[in-house]
DRENKOLLO-348273 format. One record per residue (C-alpha): chain; x, y, z. Coordinates in nm, 4 decimals, padded with zeros to 6 digits. Layout:
# DRENKOLLO-348273
<'A' <X Y Z>>
...
# end
This chain:
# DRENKOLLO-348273
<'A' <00.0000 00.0000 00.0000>>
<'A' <00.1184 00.3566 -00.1019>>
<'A' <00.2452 00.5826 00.1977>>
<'A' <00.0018 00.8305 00.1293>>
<'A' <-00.2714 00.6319 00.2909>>
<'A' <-00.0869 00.6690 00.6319>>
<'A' <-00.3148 01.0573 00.6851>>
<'A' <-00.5595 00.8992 00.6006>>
<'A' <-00.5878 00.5933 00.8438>>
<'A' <-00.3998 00.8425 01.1313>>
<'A' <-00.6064 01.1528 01.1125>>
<'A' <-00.7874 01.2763 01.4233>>
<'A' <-00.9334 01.5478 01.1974>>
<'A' <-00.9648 01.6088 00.8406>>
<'A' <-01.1743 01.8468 00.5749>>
<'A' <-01.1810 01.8266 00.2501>>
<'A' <-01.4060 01.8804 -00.0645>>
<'A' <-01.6673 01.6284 -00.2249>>
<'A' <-01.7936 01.6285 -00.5942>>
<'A' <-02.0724 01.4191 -00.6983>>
<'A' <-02.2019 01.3391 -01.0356>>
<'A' <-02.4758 01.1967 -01.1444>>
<'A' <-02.5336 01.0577 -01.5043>>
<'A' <-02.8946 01.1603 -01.6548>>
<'A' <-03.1800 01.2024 -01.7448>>
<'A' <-03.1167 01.4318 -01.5662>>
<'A' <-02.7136 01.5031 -01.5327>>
<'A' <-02.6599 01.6515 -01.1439>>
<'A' <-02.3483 01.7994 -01.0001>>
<'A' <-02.3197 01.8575 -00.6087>>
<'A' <-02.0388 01.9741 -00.4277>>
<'A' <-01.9554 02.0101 -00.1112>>
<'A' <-01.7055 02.0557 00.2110>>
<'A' <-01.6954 01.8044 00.4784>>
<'A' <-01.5504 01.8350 00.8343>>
<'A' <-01.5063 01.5060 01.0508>>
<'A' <-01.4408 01.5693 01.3588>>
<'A' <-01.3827 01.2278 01.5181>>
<'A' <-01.5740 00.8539 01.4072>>
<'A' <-01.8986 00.9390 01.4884>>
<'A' <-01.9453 01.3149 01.3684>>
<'A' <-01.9286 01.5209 01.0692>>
<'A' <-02.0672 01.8259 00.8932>>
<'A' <-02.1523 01.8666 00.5025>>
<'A' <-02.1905 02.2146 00.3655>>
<'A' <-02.3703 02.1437 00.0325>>
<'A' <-02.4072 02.3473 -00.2859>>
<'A' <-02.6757 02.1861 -00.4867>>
<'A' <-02.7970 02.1548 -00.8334>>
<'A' <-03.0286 02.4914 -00.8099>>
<'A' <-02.7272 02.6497 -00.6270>>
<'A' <-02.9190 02.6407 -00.3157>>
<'A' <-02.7356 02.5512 00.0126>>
<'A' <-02.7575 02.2958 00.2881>>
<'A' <-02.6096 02.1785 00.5710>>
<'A' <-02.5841 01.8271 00.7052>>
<'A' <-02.4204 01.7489 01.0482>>
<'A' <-02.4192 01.3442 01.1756>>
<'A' <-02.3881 01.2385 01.5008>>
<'A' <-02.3481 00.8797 01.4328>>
<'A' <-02.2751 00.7940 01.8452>>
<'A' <-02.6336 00.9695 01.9043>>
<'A' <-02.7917 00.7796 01.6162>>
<'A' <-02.9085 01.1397 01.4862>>
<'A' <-02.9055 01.3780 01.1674>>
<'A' <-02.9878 01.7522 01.1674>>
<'A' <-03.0184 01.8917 00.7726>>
<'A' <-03.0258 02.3104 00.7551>>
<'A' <-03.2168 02.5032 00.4843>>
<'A' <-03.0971 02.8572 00.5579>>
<'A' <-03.3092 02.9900 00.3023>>
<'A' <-03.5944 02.8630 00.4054>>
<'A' <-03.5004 02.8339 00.7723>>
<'A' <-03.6463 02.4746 00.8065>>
<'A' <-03.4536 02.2158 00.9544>>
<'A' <-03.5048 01.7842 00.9581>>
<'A' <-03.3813 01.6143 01.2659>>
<'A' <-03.3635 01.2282 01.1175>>
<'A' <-03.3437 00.9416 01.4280>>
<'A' <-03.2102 00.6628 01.2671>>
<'A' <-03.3500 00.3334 01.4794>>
<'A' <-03.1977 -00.0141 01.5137>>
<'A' <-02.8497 00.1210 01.4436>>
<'A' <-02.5879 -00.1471 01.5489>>
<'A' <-02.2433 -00.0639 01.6712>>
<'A' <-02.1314 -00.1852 01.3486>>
<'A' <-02.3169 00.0374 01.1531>>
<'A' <-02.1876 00.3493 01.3440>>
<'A' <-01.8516 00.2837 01.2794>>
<'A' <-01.8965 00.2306 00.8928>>
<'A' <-02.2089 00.5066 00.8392>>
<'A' <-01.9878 00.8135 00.7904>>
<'A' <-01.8468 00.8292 00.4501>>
<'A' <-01.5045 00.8792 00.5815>>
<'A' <-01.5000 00.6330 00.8182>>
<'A' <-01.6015 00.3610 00.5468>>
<'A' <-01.3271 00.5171 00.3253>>
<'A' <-01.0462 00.4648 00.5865>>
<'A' <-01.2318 00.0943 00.6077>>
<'A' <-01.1712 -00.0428 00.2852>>
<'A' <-00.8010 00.1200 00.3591>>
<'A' <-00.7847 -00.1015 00.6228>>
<'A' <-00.9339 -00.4295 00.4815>>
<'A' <-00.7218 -00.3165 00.1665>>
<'A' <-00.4078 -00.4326 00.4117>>
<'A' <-00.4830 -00.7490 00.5639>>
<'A' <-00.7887 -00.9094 00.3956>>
<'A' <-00.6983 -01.1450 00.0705>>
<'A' <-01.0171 -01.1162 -00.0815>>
<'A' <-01.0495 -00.7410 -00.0625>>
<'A' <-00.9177 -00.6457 -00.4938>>
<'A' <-00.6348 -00.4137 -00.4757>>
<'A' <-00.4497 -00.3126 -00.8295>>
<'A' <-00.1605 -00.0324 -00.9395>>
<'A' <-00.2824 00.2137 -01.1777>>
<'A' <00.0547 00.3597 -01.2373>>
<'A' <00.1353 00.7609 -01.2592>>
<'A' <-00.0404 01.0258 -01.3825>>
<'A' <-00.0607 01.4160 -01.3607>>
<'A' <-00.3323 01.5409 -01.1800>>
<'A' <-00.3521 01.9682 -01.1294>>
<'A' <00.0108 02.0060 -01.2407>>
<'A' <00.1410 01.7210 -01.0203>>
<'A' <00.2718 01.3878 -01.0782>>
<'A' <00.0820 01.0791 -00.8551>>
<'A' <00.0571 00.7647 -00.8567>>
<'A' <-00.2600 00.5391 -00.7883>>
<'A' <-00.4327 00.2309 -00.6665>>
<'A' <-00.7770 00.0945 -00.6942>>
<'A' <-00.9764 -00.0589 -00.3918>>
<'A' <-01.2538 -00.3046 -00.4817>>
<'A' <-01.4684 -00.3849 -00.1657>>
<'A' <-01.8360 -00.4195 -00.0084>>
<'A' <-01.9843 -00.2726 -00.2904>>
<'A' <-01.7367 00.0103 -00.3333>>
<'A' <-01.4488 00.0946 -00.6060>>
<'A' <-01.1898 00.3347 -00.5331>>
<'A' <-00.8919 00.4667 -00.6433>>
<'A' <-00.6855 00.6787 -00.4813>>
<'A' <-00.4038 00.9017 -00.5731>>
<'A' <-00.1042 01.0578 -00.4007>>
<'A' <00.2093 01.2658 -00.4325>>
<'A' <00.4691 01.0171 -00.3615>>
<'A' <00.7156 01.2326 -00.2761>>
<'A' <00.5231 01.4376 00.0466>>
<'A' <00.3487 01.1114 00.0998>>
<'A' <00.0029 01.3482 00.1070>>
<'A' <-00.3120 01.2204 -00.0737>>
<'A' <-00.4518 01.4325 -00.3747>>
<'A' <-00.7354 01.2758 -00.5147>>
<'A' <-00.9864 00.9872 -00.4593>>
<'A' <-01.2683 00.8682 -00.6761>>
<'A' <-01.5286 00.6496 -00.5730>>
<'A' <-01.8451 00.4728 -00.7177>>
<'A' <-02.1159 00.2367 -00.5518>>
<'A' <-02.2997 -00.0448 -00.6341>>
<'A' <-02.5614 00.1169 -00.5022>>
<'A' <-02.5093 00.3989 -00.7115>>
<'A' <-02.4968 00.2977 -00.9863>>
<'A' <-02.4782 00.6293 -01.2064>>
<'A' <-02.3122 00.8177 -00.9696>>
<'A' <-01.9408 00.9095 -00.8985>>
<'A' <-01.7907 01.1161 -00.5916>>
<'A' <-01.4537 01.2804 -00.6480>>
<'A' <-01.2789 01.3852 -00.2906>>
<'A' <-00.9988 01.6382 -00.2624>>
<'A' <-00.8042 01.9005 -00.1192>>
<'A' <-00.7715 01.7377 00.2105>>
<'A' <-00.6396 01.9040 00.5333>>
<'A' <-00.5497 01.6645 00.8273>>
<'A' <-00.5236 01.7463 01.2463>>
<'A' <-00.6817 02.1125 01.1856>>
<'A' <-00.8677 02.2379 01.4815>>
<'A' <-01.2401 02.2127 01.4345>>
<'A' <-01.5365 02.4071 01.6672>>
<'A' <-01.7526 02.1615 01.7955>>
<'A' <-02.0572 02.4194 01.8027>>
<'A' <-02.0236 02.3133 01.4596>>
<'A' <-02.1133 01.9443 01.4936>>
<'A' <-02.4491 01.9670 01.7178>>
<'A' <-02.7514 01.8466 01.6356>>
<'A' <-02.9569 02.1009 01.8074>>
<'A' <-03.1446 02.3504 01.5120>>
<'A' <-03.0612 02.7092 01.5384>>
<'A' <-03.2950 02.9230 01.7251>>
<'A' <-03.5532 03.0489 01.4681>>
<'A' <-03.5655 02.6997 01.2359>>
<'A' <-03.8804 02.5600 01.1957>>
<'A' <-03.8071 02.2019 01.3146>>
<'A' <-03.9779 01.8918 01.1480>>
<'A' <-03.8818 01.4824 01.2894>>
<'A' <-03.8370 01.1904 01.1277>>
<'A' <-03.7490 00.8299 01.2284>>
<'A' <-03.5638 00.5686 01.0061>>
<'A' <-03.5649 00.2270 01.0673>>
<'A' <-03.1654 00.1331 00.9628>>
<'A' <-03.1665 -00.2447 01.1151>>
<'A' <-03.0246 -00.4618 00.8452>>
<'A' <-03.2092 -00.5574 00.5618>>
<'A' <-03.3468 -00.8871 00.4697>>
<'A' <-03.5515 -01.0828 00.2035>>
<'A' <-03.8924 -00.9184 00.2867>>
<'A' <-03.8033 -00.5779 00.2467>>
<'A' <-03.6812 -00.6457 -00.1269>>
<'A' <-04.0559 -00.7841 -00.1996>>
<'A' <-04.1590 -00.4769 00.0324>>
<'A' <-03.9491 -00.2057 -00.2335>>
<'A' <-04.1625 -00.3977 -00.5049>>
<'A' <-04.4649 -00.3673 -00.3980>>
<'A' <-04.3995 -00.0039 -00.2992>>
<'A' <-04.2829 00.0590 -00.6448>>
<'A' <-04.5698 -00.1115 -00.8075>>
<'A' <-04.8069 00.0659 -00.6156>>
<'A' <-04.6878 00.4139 -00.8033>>
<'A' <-04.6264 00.2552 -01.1013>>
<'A' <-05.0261 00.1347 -01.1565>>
<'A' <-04.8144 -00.2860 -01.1427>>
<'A' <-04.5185 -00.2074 -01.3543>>
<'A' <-04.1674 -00.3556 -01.1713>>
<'A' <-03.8653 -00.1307 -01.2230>>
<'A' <-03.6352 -00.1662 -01.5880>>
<'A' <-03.3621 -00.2444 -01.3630>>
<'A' <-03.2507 -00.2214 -00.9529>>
<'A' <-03.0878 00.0738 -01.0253>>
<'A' <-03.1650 00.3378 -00.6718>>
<'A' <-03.1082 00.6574 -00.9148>>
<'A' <-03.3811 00.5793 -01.1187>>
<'A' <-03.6072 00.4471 -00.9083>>
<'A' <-03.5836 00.6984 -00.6860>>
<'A' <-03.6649 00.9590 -00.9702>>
<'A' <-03.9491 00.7318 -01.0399>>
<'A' <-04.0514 00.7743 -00.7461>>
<'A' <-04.0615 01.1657 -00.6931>>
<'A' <-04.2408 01.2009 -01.0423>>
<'A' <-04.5088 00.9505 -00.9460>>
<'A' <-04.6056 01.0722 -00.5818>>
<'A' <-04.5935 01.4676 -00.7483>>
<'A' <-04.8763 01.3059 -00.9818>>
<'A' <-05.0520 01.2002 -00.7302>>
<'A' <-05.0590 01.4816 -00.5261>>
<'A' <-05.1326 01.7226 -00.8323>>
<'A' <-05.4404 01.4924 -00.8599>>
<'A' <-05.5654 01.5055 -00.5399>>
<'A' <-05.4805 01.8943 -00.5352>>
<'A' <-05.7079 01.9200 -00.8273>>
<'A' <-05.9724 01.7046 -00.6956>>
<'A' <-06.0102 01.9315 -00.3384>>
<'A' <-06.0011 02.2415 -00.5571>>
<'A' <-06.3721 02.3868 -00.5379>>
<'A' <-06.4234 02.3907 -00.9632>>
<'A' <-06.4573 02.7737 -00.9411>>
<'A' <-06.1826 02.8863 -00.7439>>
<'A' <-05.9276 03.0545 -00.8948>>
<'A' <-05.7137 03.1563 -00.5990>>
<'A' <-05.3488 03.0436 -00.6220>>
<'A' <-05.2232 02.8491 -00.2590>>
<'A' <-05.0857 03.1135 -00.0559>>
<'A' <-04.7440 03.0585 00.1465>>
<'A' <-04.8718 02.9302 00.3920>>
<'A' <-05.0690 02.6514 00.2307>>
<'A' <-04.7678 02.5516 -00.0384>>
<'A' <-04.5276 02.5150 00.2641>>
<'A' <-04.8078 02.2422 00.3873>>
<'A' <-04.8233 02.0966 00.0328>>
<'A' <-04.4513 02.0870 -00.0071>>
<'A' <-04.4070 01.9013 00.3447>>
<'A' <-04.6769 01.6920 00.2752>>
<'A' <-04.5064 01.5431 -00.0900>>
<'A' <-04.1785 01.5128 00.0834>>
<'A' <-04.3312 01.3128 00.3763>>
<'A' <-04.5176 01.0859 00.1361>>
<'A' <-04.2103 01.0710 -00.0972>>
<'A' <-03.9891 00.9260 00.1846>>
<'A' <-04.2607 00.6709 00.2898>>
<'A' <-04.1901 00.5199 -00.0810>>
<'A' <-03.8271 00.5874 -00.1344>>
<'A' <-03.7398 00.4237 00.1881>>
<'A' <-03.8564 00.1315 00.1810>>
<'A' <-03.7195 00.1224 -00.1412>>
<'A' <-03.3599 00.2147 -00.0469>>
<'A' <-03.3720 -00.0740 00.1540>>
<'A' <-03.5058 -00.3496 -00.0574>>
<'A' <-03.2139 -00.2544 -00.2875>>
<'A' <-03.0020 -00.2537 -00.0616>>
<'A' <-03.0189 -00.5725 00.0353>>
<'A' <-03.0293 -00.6884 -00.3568>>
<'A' <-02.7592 -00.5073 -00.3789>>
<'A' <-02.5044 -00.6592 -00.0922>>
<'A' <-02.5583 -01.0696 -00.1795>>
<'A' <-02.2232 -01.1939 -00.2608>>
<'A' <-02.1191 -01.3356 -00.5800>>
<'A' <-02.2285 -01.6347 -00.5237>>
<'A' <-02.5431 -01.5407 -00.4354>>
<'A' <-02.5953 -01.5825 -00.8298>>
<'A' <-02.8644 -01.3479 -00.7563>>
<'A' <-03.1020 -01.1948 -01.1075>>
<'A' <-03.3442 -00.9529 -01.1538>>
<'A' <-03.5994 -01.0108 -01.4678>>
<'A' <-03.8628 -00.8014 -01.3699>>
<'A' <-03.8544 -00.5666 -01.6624>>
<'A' <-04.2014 -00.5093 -01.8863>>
<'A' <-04.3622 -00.7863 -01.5878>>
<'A' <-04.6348 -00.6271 -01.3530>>
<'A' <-04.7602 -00.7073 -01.0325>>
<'A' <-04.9815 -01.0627 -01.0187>>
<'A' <-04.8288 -01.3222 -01.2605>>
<'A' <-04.7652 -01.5712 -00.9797>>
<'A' <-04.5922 -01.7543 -01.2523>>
<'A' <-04.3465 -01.5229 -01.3477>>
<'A' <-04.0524 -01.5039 -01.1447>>
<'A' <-03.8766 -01.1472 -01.1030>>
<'A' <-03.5870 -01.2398 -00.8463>>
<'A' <-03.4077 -01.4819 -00.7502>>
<'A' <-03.0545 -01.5801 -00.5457>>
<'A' <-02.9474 -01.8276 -00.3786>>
<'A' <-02.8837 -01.7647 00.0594>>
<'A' <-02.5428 -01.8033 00.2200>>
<'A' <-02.4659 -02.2089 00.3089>>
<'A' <-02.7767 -02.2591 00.1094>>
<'A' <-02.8109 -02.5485 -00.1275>>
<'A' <-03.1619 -02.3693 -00.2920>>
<'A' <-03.2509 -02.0963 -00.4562>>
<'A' <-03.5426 -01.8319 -00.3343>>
<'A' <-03.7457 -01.7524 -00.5819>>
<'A' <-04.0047 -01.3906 -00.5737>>
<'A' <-04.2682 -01.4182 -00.8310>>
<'A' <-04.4539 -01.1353 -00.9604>>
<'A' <-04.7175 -01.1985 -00.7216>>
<'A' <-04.4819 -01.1312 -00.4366>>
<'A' <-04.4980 -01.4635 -00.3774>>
<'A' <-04.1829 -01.6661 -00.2732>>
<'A' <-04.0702 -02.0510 -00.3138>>
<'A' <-03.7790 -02.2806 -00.3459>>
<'A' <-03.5855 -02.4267 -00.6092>>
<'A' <-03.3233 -02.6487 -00.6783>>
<'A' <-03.2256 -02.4187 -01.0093>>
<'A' <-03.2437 -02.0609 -01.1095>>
<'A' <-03.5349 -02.0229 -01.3252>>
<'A' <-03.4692 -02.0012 -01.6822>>
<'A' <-03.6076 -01.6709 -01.7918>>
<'A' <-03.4353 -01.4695 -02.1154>>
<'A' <-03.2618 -01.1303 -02.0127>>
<'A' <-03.2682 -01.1730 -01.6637>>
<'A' <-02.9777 -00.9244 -01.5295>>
<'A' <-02.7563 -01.0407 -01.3020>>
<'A' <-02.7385 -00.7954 -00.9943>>
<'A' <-02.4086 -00.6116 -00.9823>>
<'A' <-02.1773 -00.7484 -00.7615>>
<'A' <-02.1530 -00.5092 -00.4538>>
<'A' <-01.7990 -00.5550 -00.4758>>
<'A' <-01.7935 -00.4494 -00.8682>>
<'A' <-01.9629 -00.1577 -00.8907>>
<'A' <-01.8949 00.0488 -01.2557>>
<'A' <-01.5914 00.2090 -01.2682>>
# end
């Protein structure tokens, strides 16, 4: 392993800046500076897409999330329930960086590969690539101050998407005022609870029938979060135009006033996260079977009810059978995979794109 990993493992603090993109329909671009202050907390000043701002601070000891809209003056306090020790110690993104470091040292079957030299802002590196738990990343450094300059990073989770970290600074002194949880004085506050226990079988058939639900039967194209998740938003805004237009008295012309498109615009985002999370988790667990899982999805053009038409299927850990979800939601046994044309095999979460 190059020396320039050493900051990174060592570091009692570090900041540095974040770049995520996001392949279309639509193409997004966020950036952002993080500040870790220790395993368990960290802040996120975002810029996003609209060049609005946020703010994200994570307690990960206190199981708690506080985001910041300035403009608005609105804050989210997320409590995340059922998180395990384990969990907390992998949950911040820098924490699971400096994790695959660390299983890049001493495990065998975590990938590791040279990518040679190149020049990155004016400066010669050199590079390796990580390949572990559903994560790719390579990494760059100077080698001759031994400091990092660059790492990229995609997920098999996400599948479009690719975060770019640089221009770190380690051991800088860091306010803790900066890391609480508790909103500003003058925030309107809203709550929300997460269930993050680890996922299992049932909540995959629970992210179909979620998705169907929207979708008037139709499964996703493919178990790709991006696009389901935009799937998502554009279906529940739907619905709520329609039920908008349905309360409307059929000669009222009055627009909403503030007040009542604040409501409105809670209201979506409340019933947006009841689908997208227990979608985020059924793909999630897709997502993290093992190789030889020999896990598919063939639920394209297939709708909700076909009991005969199987969607899913892998086979469990120590298992000698496969489990098979139909389109019904229904689930059996089988010695074999079914045979069914085009079924995609679901990326390896240890081989996402790179």
């Amino acid at each position: 392993m190059a020396d320039f990993v050493a900051p990174i493992l060592e570091a009692k603090t570090v900041k540095y800046k974040a770049t995520t993109e996001m392949k279309g329909p639509p193409a997004v671009t966020m950036r952002s500076e993080v500040m870790v202050l220790d395993a368990a907390r960290s802040r996120q000043e975002m810029e996003m897409p609209d060049k609005s701002k946020a703010v994200m601070i994570f307690d990960w000891g206190r199981g708690k999330s506080l985001t910041l809209d300035p403009a608005t003056k609105k804050a989210m306090i997320v409590t995340l329930a059922n998180l395990t020790k384990e969990q907390v110690s992998q949950q911040d993104q820098f924490a699971m960086f400096r994790s695959i470091l660390r299983d890049a040292q001493d495990k065998p079957d975590v990938k590791r590969e040279t990518l040679g030299e190149q020049e990155i802002d004016g400066r010669r590196v050199v590079g390796f690539r990580v390949t572990s738990r559903g994560m790719v990343m390579s990494l760059w450094g100077d080698p001759k101050t031994g400091v990092p300059v660059r790492a990229e990073v995609t997920m098999a989770m996400y599948a479009k998407a690719k975060t770019t970290l640089s221009d770190f600074v380690f051991n800088v002194h860091m306010d803790e005022s900066l890391f609480s949880i508790e909103p500003p004085a003058g925030y309107t506050v809203q709550n929300m609870k997460v269930d993050v226990s680890p996922t299992e079988e049932k909540d995959l058939i629970a992210a179909f029938r979620e998705y169907s639900k929207l979708t008037g039967g139709a499964f996703p194209d493919s178990l790709d979060l991006q696009s389901m998740v935009q799937m998502v938003a554009k279906e529940v805004g739907k619905k709520l135009a329609i039920e908008m237009l349905a309360e409307k008295p059929a000669r009222s012309k009055e627009k909403p006033n503030k007040q009542q498109m604040q409501k409105l615009t809670e209201a979506g985002m409340q019933k947006t996260m009841d689908v997208q999370i227990p979608v985020q988790r059924g793909l999630l667990f897709a997502l993290m079977l093992p190789t030889n899982a020999d896990a598919h999805y063939a639920g394209k053009g297939v709708s909700l009810g076909a009991a005969d038409k199987p969607i899913f299927w892998y086979r469990p850990k120590d298992a000698k059978k496969y489990r098979v979800i139909y389109a019904d939601l229904s689930v059996r046994d089988a010695d074999t995979p079914p045979n069914v044309p085009n079924a995609q095999p679901v990326p390896d979460p240890s081989s996402p794109k790179k």
